[in-house]
C-alpha positions as CSV (number, residue, x, y, z in Angstrom):
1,X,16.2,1.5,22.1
2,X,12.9,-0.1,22.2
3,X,11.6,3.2,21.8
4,X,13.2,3.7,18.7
5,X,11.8,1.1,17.1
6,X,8.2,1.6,18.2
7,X,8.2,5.2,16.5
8,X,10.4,4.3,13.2
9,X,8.0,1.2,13.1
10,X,5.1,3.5,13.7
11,X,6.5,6.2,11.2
12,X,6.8,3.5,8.6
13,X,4.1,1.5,9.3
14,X,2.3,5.0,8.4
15,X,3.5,5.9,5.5
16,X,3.0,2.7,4.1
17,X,-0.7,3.2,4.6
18,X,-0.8,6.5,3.1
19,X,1.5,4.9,0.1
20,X,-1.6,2.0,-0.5
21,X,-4.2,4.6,-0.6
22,X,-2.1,7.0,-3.0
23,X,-1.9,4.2,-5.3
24,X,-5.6,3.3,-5.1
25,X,-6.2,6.9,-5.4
26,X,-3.6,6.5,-9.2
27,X,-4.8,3.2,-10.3
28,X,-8.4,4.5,-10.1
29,X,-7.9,7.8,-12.2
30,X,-5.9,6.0,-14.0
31,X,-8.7,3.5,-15.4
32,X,-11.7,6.0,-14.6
33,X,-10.3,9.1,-15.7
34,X,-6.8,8.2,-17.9
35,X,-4.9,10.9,-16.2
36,X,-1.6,9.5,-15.7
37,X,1.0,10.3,-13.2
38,X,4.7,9.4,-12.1
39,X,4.1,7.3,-9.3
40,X,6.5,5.2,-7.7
41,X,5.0,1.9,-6.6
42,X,7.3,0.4,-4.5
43,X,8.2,2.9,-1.9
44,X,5.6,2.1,0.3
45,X,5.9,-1.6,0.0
46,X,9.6,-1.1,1.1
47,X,9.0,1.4,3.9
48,X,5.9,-1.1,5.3
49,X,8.6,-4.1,5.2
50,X,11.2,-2.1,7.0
51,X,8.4,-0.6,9.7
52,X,7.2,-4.6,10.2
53,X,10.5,-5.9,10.3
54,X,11.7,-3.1,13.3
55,X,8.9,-2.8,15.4
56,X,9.1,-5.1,18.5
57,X,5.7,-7.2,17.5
58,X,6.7,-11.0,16.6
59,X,4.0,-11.9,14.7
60,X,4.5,-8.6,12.5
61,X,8.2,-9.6,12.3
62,X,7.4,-13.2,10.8
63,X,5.0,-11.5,8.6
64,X,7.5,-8.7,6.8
65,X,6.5,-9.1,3.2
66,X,3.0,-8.5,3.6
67,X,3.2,-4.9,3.3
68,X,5.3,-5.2,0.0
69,X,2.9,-7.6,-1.4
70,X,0.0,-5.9,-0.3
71,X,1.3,-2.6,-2.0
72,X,1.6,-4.3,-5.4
73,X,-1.2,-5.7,-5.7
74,X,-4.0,-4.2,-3.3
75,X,-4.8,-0.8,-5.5
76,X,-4.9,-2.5,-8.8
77,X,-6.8,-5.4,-7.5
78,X,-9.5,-2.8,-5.8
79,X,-9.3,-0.6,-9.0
80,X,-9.8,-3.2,-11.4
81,X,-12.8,-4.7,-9.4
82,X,-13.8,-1.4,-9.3
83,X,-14.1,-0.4,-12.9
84,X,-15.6,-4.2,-13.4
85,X,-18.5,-3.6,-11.3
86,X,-19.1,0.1,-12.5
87,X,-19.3,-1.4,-16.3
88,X,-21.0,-4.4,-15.1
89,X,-24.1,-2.2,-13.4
90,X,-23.7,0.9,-15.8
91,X,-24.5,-0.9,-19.3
């Protein structure tokens, strides 16, 4: 059983990294470039709440809702700095 959880964690844990940079990657073209794109936010959030919640690490367990928090506001926080610091140096 402990198994189980260690490779769903893993699994989710995972996509909830690739799900932070994907939006990083959409935020960023989205202020650079204005290409838009369907993107769902949340997904990754969720999936990174459920892999910390179900993988056997307490202190990952006490700490679910960073993933979800961090997926909200990470990309647009780095994209927004970002585009701040390119007009900033690039006037």
């Amino acid at each position: 059983m402990v198994y189980i959880r260690w490779i769903a964690g893993t699994l989710l844990v995972g996509f909830f990294l690739l799900w932070v940079v994907c939006n990083l990657a959409y935020v960023y073209g989205w202020h650079v470039h204005r290409k838009r794109s369907s993107l769902v936010i949340i997904v990754g959030g969720i999936a990174g709440l459920v892999g910390f919640w179900i993988l056997p690490i307490k202190v990952l367990n006490d700490w679910f809702w960073i993933p979800l928090a961090a997926d909200i506001a990470v990309p647009y926080g780095a994209a927004l700095l970002f585009v701040a610091g390119k007009r900033l140096f690039h006037r």
